[in-house]
C-alpha positions in Angstrom: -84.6 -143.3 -9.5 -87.9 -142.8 -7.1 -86.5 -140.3 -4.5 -89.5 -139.5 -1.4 -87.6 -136.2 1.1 -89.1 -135.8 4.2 -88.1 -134.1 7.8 -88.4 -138.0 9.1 -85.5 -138.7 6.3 -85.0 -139.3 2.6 -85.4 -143.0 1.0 -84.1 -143.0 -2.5 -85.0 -146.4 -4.6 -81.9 -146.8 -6.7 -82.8 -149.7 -8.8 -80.8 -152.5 -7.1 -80.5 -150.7 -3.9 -82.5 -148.3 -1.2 -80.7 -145.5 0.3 -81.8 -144.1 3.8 -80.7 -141.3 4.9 -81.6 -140.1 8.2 -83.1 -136.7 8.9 -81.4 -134.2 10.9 -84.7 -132.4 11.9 -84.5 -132.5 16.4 -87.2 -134.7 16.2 -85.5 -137.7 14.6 -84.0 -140.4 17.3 -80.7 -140.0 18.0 -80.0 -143.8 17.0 -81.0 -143.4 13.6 -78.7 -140.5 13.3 -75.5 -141.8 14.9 -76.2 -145.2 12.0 -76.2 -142.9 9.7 -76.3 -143.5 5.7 -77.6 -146.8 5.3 -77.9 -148.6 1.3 -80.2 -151.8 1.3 -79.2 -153.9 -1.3 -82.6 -155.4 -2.9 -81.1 -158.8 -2.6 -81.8 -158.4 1.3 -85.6 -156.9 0.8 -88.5 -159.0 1.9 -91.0 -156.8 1.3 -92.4 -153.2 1.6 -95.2 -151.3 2.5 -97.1 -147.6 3.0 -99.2 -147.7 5.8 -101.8 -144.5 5.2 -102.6 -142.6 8.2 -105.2 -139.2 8.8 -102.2 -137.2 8.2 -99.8 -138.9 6.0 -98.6 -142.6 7.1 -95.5 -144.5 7.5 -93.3 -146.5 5.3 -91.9 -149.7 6.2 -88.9 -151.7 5.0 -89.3 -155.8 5.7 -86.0 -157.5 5.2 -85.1 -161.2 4.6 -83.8 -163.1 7.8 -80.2 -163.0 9.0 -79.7 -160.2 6.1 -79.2 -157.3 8.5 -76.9 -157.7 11.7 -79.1 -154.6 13.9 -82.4 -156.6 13.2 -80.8 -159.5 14.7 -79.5 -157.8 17.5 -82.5 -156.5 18.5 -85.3 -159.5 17.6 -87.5 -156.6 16.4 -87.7 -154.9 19.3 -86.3 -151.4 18.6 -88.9 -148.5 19.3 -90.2 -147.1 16.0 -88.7 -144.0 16.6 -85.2 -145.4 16.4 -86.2 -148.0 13.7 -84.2 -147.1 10.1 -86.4 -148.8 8.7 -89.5 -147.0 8.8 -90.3 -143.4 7.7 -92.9 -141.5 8.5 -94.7 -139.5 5.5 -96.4 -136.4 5.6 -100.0 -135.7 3.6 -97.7 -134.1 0.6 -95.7 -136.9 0.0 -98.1 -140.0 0.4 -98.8 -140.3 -3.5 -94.6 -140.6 -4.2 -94.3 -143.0 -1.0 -96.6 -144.9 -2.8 -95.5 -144.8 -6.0 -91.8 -145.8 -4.2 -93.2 -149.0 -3.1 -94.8 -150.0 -6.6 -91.3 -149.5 -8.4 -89.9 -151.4 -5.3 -92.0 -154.5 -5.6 -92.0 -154.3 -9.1 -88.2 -154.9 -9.2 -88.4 -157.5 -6.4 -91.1 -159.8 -9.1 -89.0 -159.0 -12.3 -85.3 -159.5 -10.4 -86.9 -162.9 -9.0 -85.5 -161.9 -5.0 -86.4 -164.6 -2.7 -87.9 -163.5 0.8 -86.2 -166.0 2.5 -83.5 -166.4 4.8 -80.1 -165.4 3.9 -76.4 -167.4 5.0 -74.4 -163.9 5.2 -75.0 -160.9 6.1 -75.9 -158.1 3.7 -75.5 -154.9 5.4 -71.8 -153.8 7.1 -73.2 -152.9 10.5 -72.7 -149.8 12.4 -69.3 -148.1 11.8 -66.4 -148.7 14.5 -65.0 -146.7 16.6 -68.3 -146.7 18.5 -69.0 -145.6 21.8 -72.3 -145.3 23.2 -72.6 -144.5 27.0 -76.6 -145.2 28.5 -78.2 -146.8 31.9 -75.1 -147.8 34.5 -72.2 -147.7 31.4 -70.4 -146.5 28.9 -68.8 -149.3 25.9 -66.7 -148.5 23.6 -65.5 -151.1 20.8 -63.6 -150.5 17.8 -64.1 -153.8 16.2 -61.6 -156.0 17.8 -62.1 -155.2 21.4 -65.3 -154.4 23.7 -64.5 -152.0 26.8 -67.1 -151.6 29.1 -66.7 -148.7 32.4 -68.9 -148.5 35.1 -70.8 -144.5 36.3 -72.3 -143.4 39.8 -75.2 -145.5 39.0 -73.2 -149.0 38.8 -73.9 -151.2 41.8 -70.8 -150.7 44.1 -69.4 -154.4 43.5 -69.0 -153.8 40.1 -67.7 -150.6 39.5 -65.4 -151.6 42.6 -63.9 -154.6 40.1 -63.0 -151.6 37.3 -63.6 -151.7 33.4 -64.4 -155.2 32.1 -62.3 -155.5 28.9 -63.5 -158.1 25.8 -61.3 -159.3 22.9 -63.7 -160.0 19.8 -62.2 -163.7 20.1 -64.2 -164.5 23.3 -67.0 -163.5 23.1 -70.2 -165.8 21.4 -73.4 -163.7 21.6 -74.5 -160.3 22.4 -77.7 -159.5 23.6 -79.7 -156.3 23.5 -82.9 -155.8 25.3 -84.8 -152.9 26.0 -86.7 -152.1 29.4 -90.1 -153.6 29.6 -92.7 -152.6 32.3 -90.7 -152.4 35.8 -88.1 -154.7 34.5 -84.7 -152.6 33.4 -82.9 -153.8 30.2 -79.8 -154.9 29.2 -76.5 -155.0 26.9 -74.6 -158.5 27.8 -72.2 -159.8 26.3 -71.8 -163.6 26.6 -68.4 -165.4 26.5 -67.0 -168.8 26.2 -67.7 -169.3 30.0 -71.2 -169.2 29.1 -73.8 -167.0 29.9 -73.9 -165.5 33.5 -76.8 -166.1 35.6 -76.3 -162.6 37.6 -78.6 -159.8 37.0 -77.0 -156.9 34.4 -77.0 -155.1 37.5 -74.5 -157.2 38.6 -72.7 -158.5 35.6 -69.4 -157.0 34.5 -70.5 -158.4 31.1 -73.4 -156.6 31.1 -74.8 -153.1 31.0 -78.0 -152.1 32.8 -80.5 -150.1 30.9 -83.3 -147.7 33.2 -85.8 -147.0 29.7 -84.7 -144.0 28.9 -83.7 -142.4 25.3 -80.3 -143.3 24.7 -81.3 -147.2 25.0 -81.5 -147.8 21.4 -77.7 -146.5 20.9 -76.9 -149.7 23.2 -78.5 -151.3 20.1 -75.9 -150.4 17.1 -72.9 -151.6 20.0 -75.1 -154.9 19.4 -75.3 -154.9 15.9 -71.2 -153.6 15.7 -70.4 -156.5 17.3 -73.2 -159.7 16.0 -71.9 -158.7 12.6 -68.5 -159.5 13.3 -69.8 -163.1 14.9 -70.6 -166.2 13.0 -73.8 -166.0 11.0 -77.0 -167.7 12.8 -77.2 -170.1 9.9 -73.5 -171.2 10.6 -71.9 -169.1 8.0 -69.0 -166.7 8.8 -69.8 -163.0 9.9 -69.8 -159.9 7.6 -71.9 -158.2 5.5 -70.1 -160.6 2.4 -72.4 -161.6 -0.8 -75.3 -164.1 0.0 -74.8 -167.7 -1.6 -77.5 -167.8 -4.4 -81.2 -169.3 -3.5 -82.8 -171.1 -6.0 -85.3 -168.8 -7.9 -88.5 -171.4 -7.1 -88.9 -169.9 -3.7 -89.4 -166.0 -5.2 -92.3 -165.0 -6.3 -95.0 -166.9 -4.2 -93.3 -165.2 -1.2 -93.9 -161.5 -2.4 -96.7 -159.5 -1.2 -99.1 -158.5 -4.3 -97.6 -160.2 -7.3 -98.4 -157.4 -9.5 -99.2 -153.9 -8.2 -100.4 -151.2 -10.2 -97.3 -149.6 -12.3 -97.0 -146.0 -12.8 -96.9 -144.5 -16.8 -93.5 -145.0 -17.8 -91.5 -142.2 -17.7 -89.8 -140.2 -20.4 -86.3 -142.2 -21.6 -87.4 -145.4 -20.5 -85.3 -148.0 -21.5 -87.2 -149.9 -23.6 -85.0 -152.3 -24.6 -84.6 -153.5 -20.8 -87.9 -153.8 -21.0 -88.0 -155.9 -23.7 -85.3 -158.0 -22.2 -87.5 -158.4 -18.9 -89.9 -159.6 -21.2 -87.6 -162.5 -22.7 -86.6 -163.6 -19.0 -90.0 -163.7 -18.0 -91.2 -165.8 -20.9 -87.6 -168.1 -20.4 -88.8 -168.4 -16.8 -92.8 -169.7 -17.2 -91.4 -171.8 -19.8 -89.5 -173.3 -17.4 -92.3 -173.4 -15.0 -90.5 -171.3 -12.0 -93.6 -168.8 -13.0 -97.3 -169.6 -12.3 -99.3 -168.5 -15.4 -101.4 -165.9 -13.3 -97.6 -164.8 -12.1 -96.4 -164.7 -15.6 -99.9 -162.7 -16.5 -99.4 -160.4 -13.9 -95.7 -159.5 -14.2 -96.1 -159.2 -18.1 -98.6 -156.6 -18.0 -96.7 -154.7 -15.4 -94.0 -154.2 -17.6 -96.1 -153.9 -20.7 -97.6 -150.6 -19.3 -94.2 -149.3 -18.8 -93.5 -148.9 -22.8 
């Protein structure tokens, strides 16, 4: 296990999975500690990278398409503060983030994990009960049912109509998008009507969001909910098992076929190794490996013995 602490959070590579734990330090966004605990199965990694900085630098988890319900819900556009999947590394622990996305990559060549897009996804969601209050609202939705009640900053004719109530069963899309320039944000839920041409500041669907902190928390009500919708790719909702890809699409799509691997640590397993080596050779023989693949991937494993 590659393990990397910092006050941002912990990221713990677990073989077939990476754990992210958030920090607790006052400094780390509020959103990323009310998510919580979060395991990445590799099967929904893209890719991985450690961007170095003057002081340190910042690691950052890609993951395939439609694997991740919060990354849909927000089209990319969560601040990086509240992002899970980033972590920002001091000076100290630069050489182990590093050394965290070697092992990382590594599995995603020898495990042959596509980068593409998934049919399910891969990752539960937030946790339900959840209830987030930010801009002109409060929601609360426990995974069958969205509530949504108005403050003193709701425009009169909607907080005059009272909570707007949702069963999971009618509603088709959430949105989630953050404040941009002089233009405020939204949560909106869209229903089988369609979706409504008033202004969130208007919409009892919606809730209106001013730019301030709390935003992002609007974000895992999102995510809560898109999971529990149909797939983008027409599959059902949930975080269940993604169909198998074919393995042709893997390795082409990773980024650096073959970094550098670390000396191999005491107890290796060596005959896993060995095995690795057999499935490699099975699949150049078959041609699903290039031969500078094949070359590259051999001699990463070969410098674990």
């Amino acid at each position: 296990m590659v393990e990397i602490l910092q006050k941002d959070g912990t990221w713990a590579f677990e073989g077939d999975a990476i754990r992210i734990v958030p920090g607790w330090d006052k400094g780390v966004h509020a959103a990323r500690q009310t998510l919580g605990e979060l395991t990445v199965p590799l099967t929904a990694v893209a890719g991985i990278s450690f961007e170095p900085g003057r002081k340190g630098g910042r690691l950052r988890l890609q993951l395939r398409h439609g694997a991740d319900p919060l990354s849909r819900a927000t089209g990319g556009r969560l601040p990086d503060a509240a992002d899970p999947y980033q972590l920002t590394v001091d000076a100290s622990g630069a050489d182990v983030a590093a050394y965290l996305v070697d092992e990382v990559r590594q599995a995603l060549l020898l495990d042959q994990v596509p980068s593409g897009p998934v049919e399910r996804y891969l990752l539960p969601g937030p946790a339900v009960p959840l209830s987030v209050s930010a801009g002109d609202g409060t929601v609360h939705f426990d995974g069958e049912c969205v509530r949504l009640e108005w403050n003193w900053k709701t425009d009169e004719d909607k907080r005059t109509a009272g909570p707007t109530v949702l069963p999971l069963a009618e509603i088709r899309a959430v949105e989630w998008r953050p404040s941009a320039g002089l233009e405020n944000g939204c949560l909106r839920f869209t229903t089988a009507g369609g979706p409504s041409r008033l202004p969130a500041k208007r919409d009892p669907h919606a809730v209106e969001l001013y730019g301030f902190k709390k935003d992002p928390l609007m974000a895992l009500v999102a995510a809560a909910v898109t999971v529990r919708l149909p797939h983008p790719s027409g599959g059902a909702g949930g975080a269940e098992p993604a169909a198998p890809l074919p393995a042709s699409s893997s390795v082409q799509q990773l980024e650096g076929a073959a970094p550098a691997a670390p000396a191999a640590e005491p107890g290796a397993d060596h005959d896993t190794l060995l095995r690795r080596l057999r499935e490699l050779g099975e699949l150049h023989h078959a041609g699903v490996l290039t031969d500078e693949e094949f070359t590259a991937a051999k001699q990463a494993i070969l410098r674990r013995f």
